[in-house]
C-alpha positions as CSV (number, residue, x, y, z in Angstrom):
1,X,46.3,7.5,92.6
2,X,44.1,7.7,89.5
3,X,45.4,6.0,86.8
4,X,45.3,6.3,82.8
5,X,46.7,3.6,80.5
6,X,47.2,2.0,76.7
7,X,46.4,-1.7,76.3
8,X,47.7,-3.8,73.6
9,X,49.4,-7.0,72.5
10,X,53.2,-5.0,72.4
11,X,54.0,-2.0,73.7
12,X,57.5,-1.3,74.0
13,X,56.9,1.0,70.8
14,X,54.3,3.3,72.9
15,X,54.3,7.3,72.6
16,X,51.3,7.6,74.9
17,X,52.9,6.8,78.4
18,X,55.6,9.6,77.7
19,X,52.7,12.0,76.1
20,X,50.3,11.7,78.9
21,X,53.1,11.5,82.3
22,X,54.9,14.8,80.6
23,X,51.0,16.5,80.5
24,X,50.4,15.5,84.3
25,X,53.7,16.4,85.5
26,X,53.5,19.9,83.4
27,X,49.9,20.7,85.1
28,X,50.8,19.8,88.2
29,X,48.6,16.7,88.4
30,X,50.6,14.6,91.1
31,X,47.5,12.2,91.8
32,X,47.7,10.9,88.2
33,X,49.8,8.0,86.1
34,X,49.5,6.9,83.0
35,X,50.8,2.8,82.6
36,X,51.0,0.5,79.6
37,X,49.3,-3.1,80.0
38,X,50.2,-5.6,77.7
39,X,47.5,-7.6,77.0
40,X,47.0,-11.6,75.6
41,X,43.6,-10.9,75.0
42,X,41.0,-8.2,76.2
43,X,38.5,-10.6,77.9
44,X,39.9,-9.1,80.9
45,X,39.2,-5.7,80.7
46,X,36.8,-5.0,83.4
47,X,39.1,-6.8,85.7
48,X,41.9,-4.9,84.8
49,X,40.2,-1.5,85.2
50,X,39.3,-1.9,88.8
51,X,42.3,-3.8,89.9
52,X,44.0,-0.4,88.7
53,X,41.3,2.1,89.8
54,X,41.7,2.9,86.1
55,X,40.0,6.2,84.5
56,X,40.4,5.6,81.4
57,X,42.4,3.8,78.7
58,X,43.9,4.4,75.3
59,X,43.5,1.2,72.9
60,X,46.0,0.2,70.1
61,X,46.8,-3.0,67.8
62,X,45.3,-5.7,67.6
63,X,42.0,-4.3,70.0
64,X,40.6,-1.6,68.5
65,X,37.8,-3.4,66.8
66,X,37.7,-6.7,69.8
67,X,37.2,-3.8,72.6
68,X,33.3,-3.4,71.3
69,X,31.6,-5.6,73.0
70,X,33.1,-4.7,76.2
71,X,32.2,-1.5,75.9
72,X,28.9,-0.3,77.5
73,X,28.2,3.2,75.0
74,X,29.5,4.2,72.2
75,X,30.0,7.5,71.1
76,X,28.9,8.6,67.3
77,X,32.2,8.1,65.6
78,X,33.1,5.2,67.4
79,X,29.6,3.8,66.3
80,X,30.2,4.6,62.7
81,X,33.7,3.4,62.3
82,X,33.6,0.2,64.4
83,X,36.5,0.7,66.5
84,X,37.1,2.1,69.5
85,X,41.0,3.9,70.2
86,X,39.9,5.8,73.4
87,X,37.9,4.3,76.7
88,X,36.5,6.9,80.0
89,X,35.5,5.1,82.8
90,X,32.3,7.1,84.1
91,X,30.5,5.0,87.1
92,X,31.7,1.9,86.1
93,X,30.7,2.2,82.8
94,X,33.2,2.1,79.7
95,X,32.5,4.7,77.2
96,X,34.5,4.3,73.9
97,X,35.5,6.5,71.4
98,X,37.6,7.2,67.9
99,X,39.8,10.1,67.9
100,X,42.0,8.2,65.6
101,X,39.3,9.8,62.9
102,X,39.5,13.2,64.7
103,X,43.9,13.2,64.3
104,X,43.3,11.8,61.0
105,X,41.5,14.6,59.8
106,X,43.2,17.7,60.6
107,X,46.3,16.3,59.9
108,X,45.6,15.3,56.2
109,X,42.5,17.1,54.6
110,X,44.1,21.2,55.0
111,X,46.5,19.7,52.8
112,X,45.0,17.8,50.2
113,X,43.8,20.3,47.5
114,X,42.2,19.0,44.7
115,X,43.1,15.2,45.4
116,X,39.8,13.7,45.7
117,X,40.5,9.7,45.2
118,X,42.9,8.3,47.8
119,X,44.0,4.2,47.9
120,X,43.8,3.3,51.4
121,X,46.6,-0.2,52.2
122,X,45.0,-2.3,55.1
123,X,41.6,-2.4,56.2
124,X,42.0,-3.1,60.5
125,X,40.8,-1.3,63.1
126,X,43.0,1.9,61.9
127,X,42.0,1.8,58.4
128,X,38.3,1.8,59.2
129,X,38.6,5.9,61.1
130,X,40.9,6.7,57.7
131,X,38.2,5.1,55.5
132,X,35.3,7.4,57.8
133,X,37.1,10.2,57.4
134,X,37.5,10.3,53.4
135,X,33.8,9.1,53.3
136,X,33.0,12.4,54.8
137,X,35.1,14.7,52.8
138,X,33.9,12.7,49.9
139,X,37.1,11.4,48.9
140,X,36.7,8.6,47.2
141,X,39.2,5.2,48.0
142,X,39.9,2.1,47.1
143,X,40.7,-0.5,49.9
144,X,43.9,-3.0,49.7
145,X,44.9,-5.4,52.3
146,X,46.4,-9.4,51.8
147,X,42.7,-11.0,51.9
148,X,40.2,-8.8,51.1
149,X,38.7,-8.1,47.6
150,X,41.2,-6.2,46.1
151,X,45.6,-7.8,47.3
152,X,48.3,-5.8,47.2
153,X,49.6,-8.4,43.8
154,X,45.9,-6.4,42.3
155,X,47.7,-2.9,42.2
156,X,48.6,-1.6,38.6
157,X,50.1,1.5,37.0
158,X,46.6,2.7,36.5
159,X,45.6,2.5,40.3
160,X,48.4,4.8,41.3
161,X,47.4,7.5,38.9
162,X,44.3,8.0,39.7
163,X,44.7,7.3,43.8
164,X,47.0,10.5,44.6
165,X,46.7,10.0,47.6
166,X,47.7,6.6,49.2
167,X,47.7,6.1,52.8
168,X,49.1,2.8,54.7
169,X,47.1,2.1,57.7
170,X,48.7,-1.3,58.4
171,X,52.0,-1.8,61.1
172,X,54.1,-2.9,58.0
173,X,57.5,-1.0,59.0
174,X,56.9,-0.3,62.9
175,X,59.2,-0.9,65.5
176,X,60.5,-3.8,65.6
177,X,60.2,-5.2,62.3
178,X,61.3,-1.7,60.4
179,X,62.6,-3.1,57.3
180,X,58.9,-4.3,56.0
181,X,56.7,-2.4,53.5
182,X,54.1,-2.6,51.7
183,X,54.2,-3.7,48.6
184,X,52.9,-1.7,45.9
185,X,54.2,-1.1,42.8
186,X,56.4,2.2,43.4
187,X,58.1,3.3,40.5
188,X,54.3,4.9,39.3
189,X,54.5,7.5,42.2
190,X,55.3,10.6,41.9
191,X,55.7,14.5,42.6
192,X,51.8,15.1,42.2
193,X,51.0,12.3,44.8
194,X,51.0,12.6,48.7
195,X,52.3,9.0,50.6
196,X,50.9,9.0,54.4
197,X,51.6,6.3,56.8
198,X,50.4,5.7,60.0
199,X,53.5,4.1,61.3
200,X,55.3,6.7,63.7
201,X,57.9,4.8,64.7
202,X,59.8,5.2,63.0
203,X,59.5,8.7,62.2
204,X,60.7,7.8,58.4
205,X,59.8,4.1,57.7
206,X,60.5,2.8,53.8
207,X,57.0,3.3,52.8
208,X,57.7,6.7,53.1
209,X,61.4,7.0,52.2
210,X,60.6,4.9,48.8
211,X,57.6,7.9,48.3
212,X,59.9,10.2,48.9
213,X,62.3,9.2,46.4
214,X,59.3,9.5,43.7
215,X,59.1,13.2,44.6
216,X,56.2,12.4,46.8
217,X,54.4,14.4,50.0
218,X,55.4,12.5,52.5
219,X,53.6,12.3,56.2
220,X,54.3,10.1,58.9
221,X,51.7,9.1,61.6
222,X,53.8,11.1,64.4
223,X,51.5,14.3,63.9
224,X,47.8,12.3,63.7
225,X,49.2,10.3,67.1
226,X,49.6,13.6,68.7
227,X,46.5,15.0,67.3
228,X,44.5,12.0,68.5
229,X,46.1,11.9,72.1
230,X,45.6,15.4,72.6
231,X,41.5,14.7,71.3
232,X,41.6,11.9,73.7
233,X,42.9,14.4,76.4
234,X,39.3,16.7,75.8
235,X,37.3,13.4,76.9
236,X,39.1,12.7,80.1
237,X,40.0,16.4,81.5
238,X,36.6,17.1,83.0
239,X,38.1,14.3,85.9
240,X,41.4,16.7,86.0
241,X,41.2,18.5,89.8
């Protein structure tokens, strides 16, 4: 059997499993699985891929960024983001890359218009492909998380209006714990801005319903998780036979 997995701290919330058994059983693919392991910590990670005769690996909260220096090569948008979301096993070498970035993109900039300043709410492993992405579409952002230079206390009316686009890259709202948001101050949206949040389950979480009541656009992560699982499905199907 060759095997295919997500690793993370909990992940009773995973699409992937579903995503990728539905693609080997459509295509016929009887050799191949795709398992979650829930991991403590990642130190283990060589152990666990040839225990499983794995081929390669999806990676999710909180390893994103830890996974790097497991990881023998990097490829370039993995290298310029700092986190890895996708591994490939090629002769016992782990390969990482980002196709968080890659979802990211085509789900957000054919929509975008004229916004060009975005205000980007966390700054993990997640937040660093968003922050790569507006970089290269010169979007300009501001960056809010609990510790970092600018708290979520720091947002004021004037931060919203010029940020039409704010995007919340942190798990505040995810399955389990779907009655957290963050908190931003907001009674300032409104119709002209667009409120995307990575959270996909679930599909509406209050970050968004709150937007939404401001007369916001409104996106939730489900489309950029497809978009990046079916990016990471490029690097592995060369071992598809």
């Amino acid at each position: 059997m060759n095997n295919y997995g997500l690793i993370g701290k909990k992940l009773s919330h995973s699409f992937s499993k579903e995503f990728f058994n539905h693609k080997f059983k459509k295509l016929k693919l009887s050799n191949y699985s795709y398992k979650n392991f829930e991991l403590d910590n990642i130190s283990s990670i060589r152990e666990l891929i040839v225990k499983n005769n794995l081929l390669g690996l999806n990676v999710t909260i909180p390893y994103k960024k830890k996974i790097l220096k497991y990881v023998d090569e990097l490829d370039y948008y993995a290298k310029e983001i700092g986190a890895v979301n996708t591994l490939k096993i090629v002769n016992k070498k782990i390969l990482g890359y980002n196709t968080d970035a890659l979802g990211f993109e085509k789900t957000l900039i054919p929509i975008i218009e004229n916004k060009k300043s975005a205000l980007v709410l966390g700054n993990g492993g997640a937040s660093k492909a968003i922050q790569f992405v507006l970089k290269k579409n010169n979007i300009k952002f501001q960056v809010v998380s609990r510790n970092g230079k600018k708290i979520y206390e720091d947002i004021c009316e004037n931060d919203i209006n010029e940020n039409l686009i704010i995007i919340n890259t942190t798990p505040l709202g995810m399955y389990p714990d779907i009655k957290s948001f963050p908190k931003i101050p907001y009674h300032f949206l409104s119709k002209k801005h667009i409120a995307y949040d990575l959270v996909y389950n679930p599909r509406e979480t209050i970050f968004l319903k709150k937007a939404k009541e401001k007369g916001c656009l409104s996106i939730g992560g489900f489309k950029m998780l497809v978009e990046q699982a079916n990016f990471a499905w490029k690097i592995w199907e060369n071992n598809f036979h």
